[in-house]
N, C-alpha and C positions, 0 to 999 in steps of 0.2 A: 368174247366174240359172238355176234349175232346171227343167230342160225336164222337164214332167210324163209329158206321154207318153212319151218316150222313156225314162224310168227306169221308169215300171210295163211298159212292154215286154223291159226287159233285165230287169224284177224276175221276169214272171209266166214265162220264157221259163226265167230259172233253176232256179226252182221243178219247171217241168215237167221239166225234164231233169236236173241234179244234186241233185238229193232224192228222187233213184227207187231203190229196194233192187232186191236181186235176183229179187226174186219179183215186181217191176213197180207194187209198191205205195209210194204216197209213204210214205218216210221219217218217224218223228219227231225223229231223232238224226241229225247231220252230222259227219263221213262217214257215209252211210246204214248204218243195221244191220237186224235182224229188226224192231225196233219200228215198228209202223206210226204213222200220225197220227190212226187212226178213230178214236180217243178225244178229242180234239183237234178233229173232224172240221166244226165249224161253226165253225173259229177260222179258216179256211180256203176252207169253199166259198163262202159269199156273195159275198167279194170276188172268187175267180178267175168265179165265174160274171158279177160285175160287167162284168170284162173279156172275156167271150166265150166262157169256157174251159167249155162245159157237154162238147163233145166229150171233152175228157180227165177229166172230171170224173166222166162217167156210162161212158167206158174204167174209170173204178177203182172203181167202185161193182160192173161186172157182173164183176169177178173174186171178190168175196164171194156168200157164201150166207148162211144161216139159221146155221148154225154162227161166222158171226163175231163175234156175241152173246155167246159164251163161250170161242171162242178169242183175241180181240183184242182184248177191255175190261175182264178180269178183269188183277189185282196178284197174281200166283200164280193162288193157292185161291180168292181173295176179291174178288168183284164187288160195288165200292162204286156206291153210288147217285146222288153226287154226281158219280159218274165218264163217266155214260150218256147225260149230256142233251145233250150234246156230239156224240154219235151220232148219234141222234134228231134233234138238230134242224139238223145237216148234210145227215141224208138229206130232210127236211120240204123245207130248202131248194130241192136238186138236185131233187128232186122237182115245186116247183110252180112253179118252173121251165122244166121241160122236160118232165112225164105222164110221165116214164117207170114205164111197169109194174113193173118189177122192182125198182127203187127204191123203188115202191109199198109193195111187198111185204115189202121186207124193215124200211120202218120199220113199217109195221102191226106185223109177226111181232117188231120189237122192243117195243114199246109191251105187247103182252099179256105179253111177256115177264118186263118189270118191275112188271105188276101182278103176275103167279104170285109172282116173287121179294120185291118190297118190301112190298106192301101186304097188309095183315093185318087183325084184328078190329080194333073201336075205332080206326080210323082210324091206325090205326098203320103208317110207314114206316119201314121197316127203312134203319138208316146202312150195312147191306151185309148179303151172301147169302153165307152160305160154301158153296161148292160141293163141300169135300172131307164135311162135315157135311150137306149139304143144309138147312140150318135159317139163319135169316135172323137180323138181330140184336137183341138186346133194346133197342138204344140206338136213339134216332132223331140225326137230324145235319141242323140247319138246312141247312145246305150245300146237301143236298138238294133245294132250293125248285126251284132250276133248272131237275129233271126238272117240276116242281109246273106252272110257269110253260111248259114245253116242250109239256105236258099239254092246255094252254089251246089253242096253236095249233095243235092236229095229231083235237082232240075230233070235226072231221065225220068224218075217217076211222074214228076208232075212238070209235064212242060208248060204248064204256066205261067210259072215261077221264070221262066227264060228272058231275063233282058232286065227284071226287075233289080234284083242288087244294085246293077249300073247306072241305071237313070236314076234311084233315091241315090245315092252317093254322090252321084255329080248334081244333083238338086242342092244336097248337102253341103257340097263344096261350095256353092255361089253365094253361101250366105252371108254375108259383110261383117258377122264377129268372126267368121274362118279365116275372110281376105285379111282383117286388121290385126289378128292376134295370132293366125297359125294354127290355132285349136280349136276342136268343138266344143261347144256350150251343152253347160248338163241339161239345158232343154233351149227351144225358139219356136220363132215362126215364121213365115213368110209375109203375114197379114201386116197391114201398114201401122192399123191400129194397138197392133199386139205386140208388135217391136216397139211404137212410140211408148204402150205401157211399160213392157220392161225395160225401154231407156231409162225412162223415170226411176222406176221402183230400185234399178241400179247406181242412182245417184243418188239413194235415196240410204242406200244399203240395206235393201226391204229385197233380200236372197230367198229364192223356194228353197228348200230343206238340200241340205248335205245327202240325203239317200233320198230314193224315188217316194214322191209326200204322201205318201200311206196313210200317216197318224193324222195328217189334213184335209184328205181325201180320200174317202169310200166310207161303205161301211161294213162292220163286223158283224154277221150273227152270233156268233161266238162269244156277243162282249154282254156283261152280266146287267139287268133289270135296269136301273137308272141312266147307266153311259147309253144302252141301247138307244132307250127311247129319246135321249137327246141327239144321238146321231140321225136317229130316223124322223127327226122332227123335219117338215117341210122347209120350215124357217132356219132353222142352225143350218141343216144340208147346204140351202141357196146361201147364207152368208159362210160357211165353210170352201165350197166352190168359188167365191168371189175372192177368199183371203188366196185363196191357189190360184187361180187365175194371175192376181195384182201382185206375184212377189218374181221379181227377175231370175230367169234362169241362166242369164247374161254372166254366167263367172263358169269355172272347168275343172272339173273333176277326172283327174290322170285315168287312175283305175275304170276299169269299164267305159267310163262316159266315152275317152280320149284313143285307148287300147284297143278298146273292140272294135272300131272305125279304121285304125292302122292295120289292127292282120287282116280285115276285109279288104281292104286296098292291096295288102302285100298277095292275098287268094286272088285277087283280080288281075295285078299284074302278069302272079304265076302263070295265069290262065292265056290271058289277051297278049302280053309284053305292049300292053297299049302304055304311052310313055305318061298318057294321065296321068295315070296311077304312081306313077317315078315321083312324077315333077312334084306330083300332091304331098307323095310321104316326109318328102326332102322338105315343103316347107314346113311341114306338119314336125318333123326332129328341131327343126330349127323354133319355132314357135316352145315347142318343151322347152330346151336351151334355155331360152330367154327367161322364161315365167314361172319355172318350176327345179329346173339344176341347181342345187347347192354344192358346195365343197364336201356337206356332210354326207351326200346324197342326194335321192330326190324328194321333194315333198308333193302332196294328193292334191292339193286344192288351189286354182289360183283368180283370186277376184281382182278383175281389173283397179288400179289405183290402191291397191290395198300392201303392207306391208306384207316380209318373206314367212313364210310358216316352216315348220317342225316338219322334219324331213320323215319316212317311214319307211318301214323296209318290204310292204306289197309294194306301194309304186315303184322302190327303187330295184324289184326283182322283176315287175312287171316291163318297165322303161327298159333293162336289160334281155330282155325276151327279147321284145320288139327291134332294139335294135342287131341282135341277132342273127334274126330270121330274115331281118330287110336285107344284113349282110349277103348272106345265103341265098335268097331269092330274088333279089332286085338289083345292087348293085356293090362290087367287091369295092365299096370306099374304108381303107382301114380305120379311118378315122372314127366309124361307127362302133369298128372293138375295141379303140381306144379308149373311146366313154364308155363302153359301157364294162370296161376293166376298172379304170378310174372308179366306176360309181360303188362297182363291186369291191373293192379296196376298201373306201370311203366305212359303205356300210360294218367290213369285217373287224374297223376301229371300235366297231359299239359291241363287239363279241363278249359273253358274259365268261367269266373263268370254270363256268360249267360246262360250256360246249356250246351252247347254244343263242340265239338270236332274239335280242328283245322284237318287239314291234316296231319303236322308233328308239334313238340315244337317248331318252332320258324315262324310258317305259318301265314299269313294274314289273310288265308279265311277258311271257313271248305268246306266242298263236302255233297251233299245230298245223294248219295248213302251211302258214310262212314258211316254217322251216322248210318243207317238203320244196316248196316254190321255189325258195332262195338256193337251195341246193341244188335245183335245177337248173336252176338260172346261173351258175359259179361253172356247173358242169359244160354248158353250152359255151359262156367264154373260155373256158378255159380249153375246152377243145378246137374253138377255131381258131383264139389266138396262141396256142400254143403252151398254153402254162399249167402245166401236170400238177401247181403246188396251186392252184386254184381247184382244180379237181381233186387233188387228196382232203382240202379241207370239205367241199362237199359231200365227198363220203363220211368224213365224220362226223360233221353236221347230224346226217340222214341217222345213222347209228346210234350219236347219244339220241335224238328226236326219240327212237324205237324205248332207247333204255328208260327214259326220262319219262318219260311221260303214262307209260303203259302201270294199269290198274287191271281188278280183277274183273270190271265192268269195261274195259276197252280203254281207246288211248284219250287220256283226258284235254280237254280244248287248251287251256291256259298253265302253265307253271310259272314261279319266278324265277331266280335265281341262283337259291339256293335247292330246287327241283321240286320245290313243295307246290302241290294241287294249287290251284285259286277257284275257289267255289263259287260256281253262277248259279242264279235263282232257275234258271232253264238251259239243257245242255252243257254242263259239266262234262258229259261226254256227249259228243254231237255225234249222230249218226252220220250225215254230211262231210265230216271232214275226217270221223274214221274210212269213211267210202275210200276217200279223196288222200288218203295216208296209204293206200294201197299201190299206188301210182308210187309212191318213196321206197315202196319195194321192190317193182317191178324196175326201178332207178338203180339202185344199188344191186340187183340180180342182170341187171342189163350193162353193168358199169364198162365191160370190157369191151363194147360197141362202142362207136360214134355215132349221135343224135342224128345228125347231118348228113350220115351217109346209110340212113333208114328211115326208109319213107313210115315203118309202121311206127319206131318211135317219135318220129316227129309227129305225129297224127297225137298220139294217146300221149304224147306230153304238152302238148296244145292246151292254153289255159285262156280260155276266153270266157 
């Protein structure tokens, strides 16, 4: 039997102590390096504040300043947008919280920060700001929505922010890959000649990168003598920018690209009951349906014209989130906990005889966040549609997760299936998703609740 407190006390205890770099700031890399987790930074505070931790919490907050806006959440040169809300809405947390003034402070001073850099004429939000250019980008990046949705709960402080989510959303929506496919693109644009390029580059199947083009674009201080100085050559720079530019972002990625745009819309409706936001979701389920629902589940990625791919179990725990919470806050169509029963079914076929959940059906290893998701995600349907033996298997899930995985250095990122470690060259144990395993206890210590009828758990199991 797993003793709950006693594991989030040796969890939160580790956290605080072996995930400290040398400059006294939590870690995002284990063994601690220069990377901090402030990017990261709401994957993490809710739950240690869950557990008491505001003292060491608002310790790591008052050794930044105003400067940690652009020295600790840019990728080099380049501060992406979808990068920030993370920031924001860690400090939002810590914040309301505990009043701390200076905490106050620095998310205000961030929040104006990313309206100078993202937001533009026509509603436009820039998919990142390059700070070696000072010019932001032509593209937008559903991704995004995060900060959109971050925007909503932070508006008393800064009423600037008031009106924004709304207007880039519905910008968002007019875009003619939304009207034709139902989904957002893992990036676009409004520009005539920037669509006509990635029409091209999509018939071309000339795709920007599966994650936000990092390794394409920006550059590293961090990267060692030779890579440096070809990143920082004038010449690579401009033909590296031009290879990013010319590759379509015209294809859709479920996770974040697709998700985080949905609970922004399902927070907007909450808000307005403006029927946009209905009409929007509903095509927006119906586009998933079409381009991404398998029998086995859901799969992450779908390129127009392109055959079905390998289904996985973030999308198919995150698709069941979404349809959820649309149940719950927009409208009682059962047919939304039919799928998302179905999908949950689907994935518990690919169950290993150890207890736990690969990545996808034919995966080697599982993920320690997954588990934690997916058993959240079992828990939510299972509580509105009624099925207590969907919720018992998530509590098991969550259990063996705790037993499986846990080492004398924290709980390790990957097992297989026989519960054996899988050794990565960095993060073997992640500081991030030991954060983010905390939330699996406060799951299983909360289990005699319902999600749905607790506004504080719906908030802190919010996965965006």
């Amino acid at each position: 039997m797993l003793d709950y407190a006693a594991t989030a006390n040796w969890l939160v205890s580790l956290i605080e102590s072996r995930f400290i770099n040398e400059t006294g700031l939590l870690s995002r890399t284990f063994p601690p390096s220069a990377r901090t987790i402030f990017d990261n930074l709401d994957d993490v505070a809710p739950f240690l504040l869950h557990y008491g931790r505001q003292d060491f919490l608002l310790e790591q907050t008052r050794k930044l300043d105003e400067s940690a806006f652009e020295n600790l959440l840019p990728i080099g040169n380049i501060l992406y947008a979808y990068k920030i809300d993370e920031y924001l809405g860690g400090l939002n947390a810590i914040y309301r919280a505990t009043g701390d003034e200076h905490c106050k402070h620095l998310l205000i001073d961030a929040a104006h920060k990313c309206l100078s850099y993202f937001f533009g004429p026509n509603e436009h939000f820039a998919e990142f700001y390059d700070l070696r250019t000072k010019k932001p980008a032509k593209h937008f990046s559903p991704w995004a929505a995060g900060l959109l949705e971050t925007f909503l709960e932070i508006t008393d402080l800064v009423p600037e922010l008031h009106g924004v989510p709304e207007s880039v959303m519905q910008r968002w929506l007019s875009h003619p890959y939304v009207k034709n496919t139902g989904l957002f693109p893992f990036r676009a644009s409004f520009s005539a000649n920037g669509e006509m390029v990635n029409g091209i580059s999509a018939r071309l199947g000339m795709w920007c990168k599966e994650a936000p083009a990092i390794t394409d674009f920006g550059q590293y201080p961090s990267d060692p003598g030779f890579k440096a100085m070809l990143k920082r050559n004038p010449l690579i720079y401009g033909l590296r920018r031009m290879n990013y530019a010319f590759r379509s972002g015209h294809w859709s990625q479920l996770m974040k690209s697709n998700t985080t745009p949905a609970f922004t819309m399902i927070a907007l409706y909450a808000r307005s009951k403006d029927v946009i936001w209905k009409t929007a979701l509903e095509h927006w389920v119906l586009g998933v349906h079409e381009h991404m629902v398998q029998t086995e589940g859901v799969q992450g990625m779908y390129y127009p014209g392109n055959k079905r791919l390998e289904t996985s179990l973030v999308d198919s725990f995150i698709f069941i989130d979404v349809l959820c919470d649309m149940y719950f806050h927009v409208t009682q169509d059962k047919t939304l906990l039919e799928t998302a029963t179905e999908i949950a079914e689907a994935c518990l076929k690919w169950r290993w005889s150890n207890g736990l959940m690969p990545m996808s059906p034919k995966n080697a290893r599982d993920h320690l966040d997954g588990q934690v998701d997916f058993s959240i995600a079992l828990r939510r349907v299972g509580e509105l549609a009624n099925r207590r033996d969907l919720k018992d298997v998530s509590k098991d899930i969550m259990e063996t997760t705790f037993n499986l995985h846990r080492s004398q250095d924290g709980l390790s990122t990957h097992v297989d299936e026989h519960g054996a470690v899988i050794p990565l060259p960095v993060n073997t144990i992640d500081p991030k998703y030991n954060g983010l395993a905390l939330k699996g206890l406060i799951h299983l210590q909360s289990f005699d609740q319902n999600i749905y009828e607790n506004p504080f758990l719906m908030d802190l199991f919010k996965d965006r």
